[in-house]
N, C-alpha and C positions, 0 to 999 in steps of 0.2 A: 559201612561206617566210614568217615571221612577220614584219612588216615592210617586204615588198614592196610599193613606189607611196612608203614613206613620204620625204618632204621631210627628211631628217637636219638640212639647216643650221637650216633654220627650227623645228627642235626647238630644236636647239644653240643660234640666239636666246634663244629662249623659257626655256632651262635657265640661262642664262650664262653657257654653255661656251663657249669661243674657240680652236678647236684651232688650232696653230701648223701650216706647211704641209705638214711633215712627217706630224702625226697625219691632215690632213683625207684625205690620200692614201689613206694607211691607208683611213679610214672610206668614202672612194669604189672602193673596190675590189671585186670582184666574185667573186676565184677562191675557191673551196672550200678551201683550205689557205692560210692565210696565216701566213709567219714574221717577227718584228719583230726583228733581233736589232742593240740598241743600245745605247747608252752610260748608264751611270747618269745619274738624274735628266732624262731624258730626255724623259720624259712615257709613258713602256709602261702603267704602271700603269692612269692615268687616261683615253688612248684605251681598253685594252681594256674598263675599267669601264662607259665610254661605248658603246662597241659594244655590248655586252652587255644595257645598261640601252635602248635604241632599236630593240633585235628582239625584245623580250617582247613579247608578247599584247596589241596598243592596243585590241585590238575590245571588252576587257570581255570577253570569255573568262577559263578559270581558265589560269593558268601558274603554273610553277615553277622556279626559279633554286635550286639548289644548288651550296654549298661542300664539298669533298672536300680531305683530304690524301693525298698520296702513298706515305706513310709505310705504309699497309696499302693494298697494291695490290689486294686482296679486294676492299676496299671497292669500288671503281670497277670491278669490272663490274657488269651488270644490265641493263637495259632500254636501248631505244634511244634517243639523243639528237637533237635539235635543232640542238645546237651546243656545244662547249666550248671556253672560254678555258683559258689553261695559262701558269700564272704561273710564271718563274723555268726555262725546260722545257729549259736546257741542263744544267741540274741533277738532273734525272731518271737514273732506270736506262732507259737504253735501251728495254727490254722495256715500261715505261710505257705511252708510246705507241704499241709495236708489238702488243702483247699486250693492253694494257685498254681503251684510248680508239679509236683510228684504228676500228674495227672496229663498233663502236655507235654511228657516224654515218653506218652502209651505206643501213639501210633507211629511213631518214625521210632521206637527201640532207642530212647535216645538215654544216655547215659549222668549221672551228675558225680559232683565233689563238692560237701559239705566239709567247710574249713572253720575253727574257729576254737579258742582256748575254750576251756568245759566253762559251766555253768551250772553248778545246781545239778538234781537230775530230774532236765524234763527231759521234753519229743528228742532231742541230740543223742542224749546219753540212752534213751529206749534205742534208736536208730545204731548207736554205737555198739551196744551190747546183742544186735541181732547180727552186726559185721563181725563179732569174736567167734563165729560157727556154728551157731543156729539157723542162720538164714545165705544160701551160695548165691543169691544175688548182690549180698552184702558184704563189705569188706574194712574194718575200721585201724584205727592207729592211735597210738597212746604215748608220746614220749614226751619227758621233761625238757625245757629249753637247753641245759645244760649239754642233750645230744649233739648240740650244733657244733659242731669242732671249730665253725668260724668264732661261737663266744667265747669269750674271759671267764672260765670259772671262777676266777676268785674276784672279779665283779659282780656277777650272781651270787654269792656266798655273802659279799656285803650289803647286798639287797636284803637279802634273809635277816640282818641284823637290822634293819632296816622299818623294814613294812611288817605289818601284822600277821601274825602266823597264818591266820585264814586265808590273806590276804596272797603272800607268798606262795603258799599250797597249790591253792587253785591257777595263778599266774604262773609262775615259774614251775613248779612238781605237775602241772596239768593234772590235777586231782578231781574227780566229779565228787564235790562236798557238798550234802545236805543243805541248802540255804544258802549256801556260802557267799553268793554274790549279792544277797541280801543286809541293805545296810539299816533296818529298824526292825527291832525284834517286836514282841509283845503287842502284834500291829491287831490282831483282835480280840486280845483280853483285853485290851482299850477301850474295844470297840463296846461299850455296855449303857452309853444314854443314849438319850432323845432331844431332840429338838424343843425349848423352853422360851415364852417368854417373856420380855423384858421385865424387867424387876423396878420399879420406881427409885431411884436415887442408890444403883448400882452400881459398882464400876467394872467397864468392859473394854476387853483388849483386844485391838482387832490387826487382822494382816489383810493386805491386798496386792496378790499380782496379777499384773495386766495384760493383755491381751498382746500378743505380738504374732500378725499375720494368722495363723488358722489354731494358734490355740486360743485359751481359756483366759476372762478376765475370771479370778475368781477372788472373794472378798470373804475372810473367816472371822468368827467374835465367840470370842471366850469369856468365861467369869472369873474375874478372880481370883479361884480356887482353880484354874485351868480345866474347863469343863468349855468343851465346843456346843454351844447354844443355838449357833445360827450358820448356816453357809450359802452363799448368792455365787451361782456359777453360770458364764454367758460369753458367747460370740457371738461378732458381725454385726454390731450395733454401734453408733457411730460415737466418738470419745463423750460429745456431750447430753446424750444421753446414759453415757453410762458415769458420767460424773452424779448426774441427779440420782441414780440408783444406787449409789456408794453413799453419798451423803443425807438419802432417809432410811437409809438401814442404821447408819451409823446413828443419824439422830434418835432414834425410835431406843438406842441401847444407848442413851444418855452419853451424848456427844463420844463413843467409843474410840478409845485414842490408840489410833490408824497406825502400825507402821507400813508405809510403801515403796516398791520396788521404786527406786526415783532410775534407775539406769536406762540408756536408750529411748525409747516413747513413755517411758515413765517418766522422765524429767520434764515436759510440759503438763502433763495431766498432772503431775504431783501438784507443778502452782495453781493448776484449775482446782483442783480440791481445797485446796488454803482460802483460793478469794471464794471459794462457794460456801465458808464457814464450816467444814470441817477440821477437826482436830487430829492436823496429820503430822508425820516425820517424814522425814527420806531415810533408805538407805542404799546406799550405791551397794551394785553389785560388784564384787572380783572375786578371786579365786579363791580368796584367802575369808571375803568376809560372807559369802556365801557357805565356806567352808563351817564358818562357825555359827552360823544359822541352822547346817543338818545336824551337828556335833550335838548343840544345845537339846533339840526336837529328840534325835537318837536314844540321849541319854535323861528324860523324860520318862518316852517311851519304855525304856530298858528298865526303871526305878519305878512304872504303875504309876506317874506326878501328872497326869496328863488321862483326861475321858473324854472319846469323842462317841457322836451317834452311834450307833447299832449298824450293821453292815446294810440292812435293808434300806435302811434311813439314808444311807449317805455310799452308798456304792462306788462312785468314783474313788472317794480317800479311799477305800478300802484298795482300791488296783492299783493307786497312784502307789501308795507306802509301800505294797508288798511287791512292785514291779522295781521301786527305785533300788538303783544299784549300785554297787565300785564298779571298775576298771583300772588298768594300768594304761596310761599313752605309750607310747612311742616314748616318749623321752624318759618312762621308769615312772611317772608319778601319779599317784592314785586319784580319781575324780569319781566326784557319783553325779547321780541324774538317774533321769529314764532313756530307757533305752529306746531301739527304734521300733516306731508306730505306737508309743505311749506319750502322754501328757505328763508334768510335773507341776501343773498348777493346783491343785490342790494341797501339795506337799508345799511349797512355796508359801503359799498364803498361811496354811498351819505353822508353817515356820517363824514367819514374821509375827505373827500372834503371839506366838511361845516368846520371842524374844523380847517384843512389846515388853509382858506382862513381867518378864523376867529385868528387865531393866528399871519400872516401875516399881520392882520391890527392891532392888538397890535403890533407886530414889530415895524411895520411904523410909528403909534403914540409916541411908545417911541422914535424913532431917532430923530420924528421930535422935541419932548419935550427938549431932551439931545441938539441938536442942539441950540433950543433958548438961554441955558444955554450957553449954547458954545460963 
């Protein structure tokens, strides 16, 4: 192995790296599968960066260090490996590692390090729990970020007052909690109708987001009663063809009033849908008004106000909902989405739907309020 004999601390001098006790562990370790699963800001990053940078090729030989994403799991197979780090790997499809990596470190004996705060307990937390002395290939680690003697506990302390207990736990206490990174509960007791349609002189509430590079344009229509009726999902079709196919779905569900992603290539396609006679809104996206688009959908969700098809019926939403997640960035503040090698357009366009119809019944209450006045 590449590295073998070498003095690590006395590199680590020489580099003026000063790993805290937690990382030197790590870096004295010996098993062929190592999992690090820890608390933000903990130091993952920069052990494994350091690992990695200490087993290349000292002799003056050629080596090579390559960066991959996840995102096309194509990419990552090929030839056999030496070694691979795995940044973030509780965020992975499963099949990642069991299909692309694990397998291209048979024949060269090659070693890896799986980094990443816990998530839930899938293939990580299985892999994590065979490194606690089941399995002498495997070797794993558990500390809350507060080990970090470079952070502020009573920074971290304020976070806790801060963020959602679940939220905290799993981020900060590196907890493997049941679901925990999951932000929609109830995602298929929902799941209980069918596909229905159109009702003569009905009214329907629709969401559409659009297609940006290799995801999903996809276009959703509820009744009313919030009951998903219909779902149009499609890429690689060029914008004005998929204008026409928004605007006779929409038609077909009596002029179905549209809210649309208007941010980025949403903003021309939104005025193609206005002069093509559909009945549309914008809604720009940020962080904050996306924020209140999942919050709404969540808590829907959470209260049974909300039936979509049957899992068979509608499979994407069923991955989309139960894949979308939190996080914490770097800067402490929680964000959801899907994570990598997932789509979020189904959840998107549900979203916009719900808030559609949810704005619409404000409308309605105000006229009817302004009326009594009247």
């Amino acid at each position: 192995m590449a590295g073998r004999g070498l003095n690590k601390r006395a590199l680590f001098a020489d580099l003026m790296y000063e790993p805290h006790p937690g990382q030197l562990e790590i870096h004295d370790a010996t098993a062929p599968r190592r999992i690090v699963a820890c608390g933000v800001r903990w130091g993952k990053t920069l052990c494994a960066a350091m690992e990695g940078l200490i087993l290349r090729n000292m002799a003056g030989g050629l080596s090579e260090i390559r960066g991959k994403s996840a995102d096309n799991p194509v990419s990552l197979l090929g030839e056999g490996l030496d070694w691979v780090i795995v940044d973030e790997a509780s965020r992975l499809k499963p099949t990642i590692w069991e299909s692309h990596l694990s397998q291209r470190l048979i024949d060269k004996r090659g070693w890896a390090l799986l980094i990443s705060t816990p998530k839930g307990k899938g293939y990580l937390y299985d892999l994590f729990r065979r490194g606690q002395g089941s399995d002498s290939d495997y070797k794993s680690w558990n500390w809350p970020s507060r080990t970090n003697p470079l952070l502020d506990a009573d920074v971290i302390e304020r976070e806790r007052a801060r963020l959602p207990e679940r939220v905290f736990r799993q981020e900060y206490e590196a907890e493997f909690m049941e679901g925990s990174g999951a932000v929609f509960r109830n995602v298929r007791e929902c799941a209980t109708g069918s596909w229905q349609k159109p009702i003569p002189g009905a009214t329907y509430f629709a969401g559409l987001d659009l297609a940006k590079v290799e995801d999903y344009t996809v276009f959703v229509i509820m009744s009313r009663g919030r009951e998903v009726v219909f779902v149009d999902r499609f890429h690689r079709i060029d914008w004005a063809q998929q204008v026409d196919r928004v605007r006779a779905a929409g038609a077909r569900h009596n002029r179905a009033r549209t809210l649309c992603d208007s941010t980025g290539v949403g903003e021309p396609v939104f005025e193609a849908l206005k002069s093509a006679g559909c009945r549309v809104e914008p809604y720009p996206f940020t962080a904050r008004s996306k924020q209140a688009l999942i919050n709404n959908l969540a808590l829907l969700l959470e209260k049974h106000e909300l039936r979509r098809p049957r899992p068979d019926l509608w499979p994407e939403g069923i991955d989309e909902l139960e894949s979308f997640e939190y996080s914490i960035t770097d800067a402490g503040n929680v964000r959801t989405g899907a994570p990598g090698g997932y789509h979020d357009d189904c959840v998107i366009a549900l979203a916009l739907a719900a808030w559609q119809a949810k704005s619409a019944r404000r409308r309605f209450r105000a006229s009817v309020v302004g009326g009594a006045r009247g």
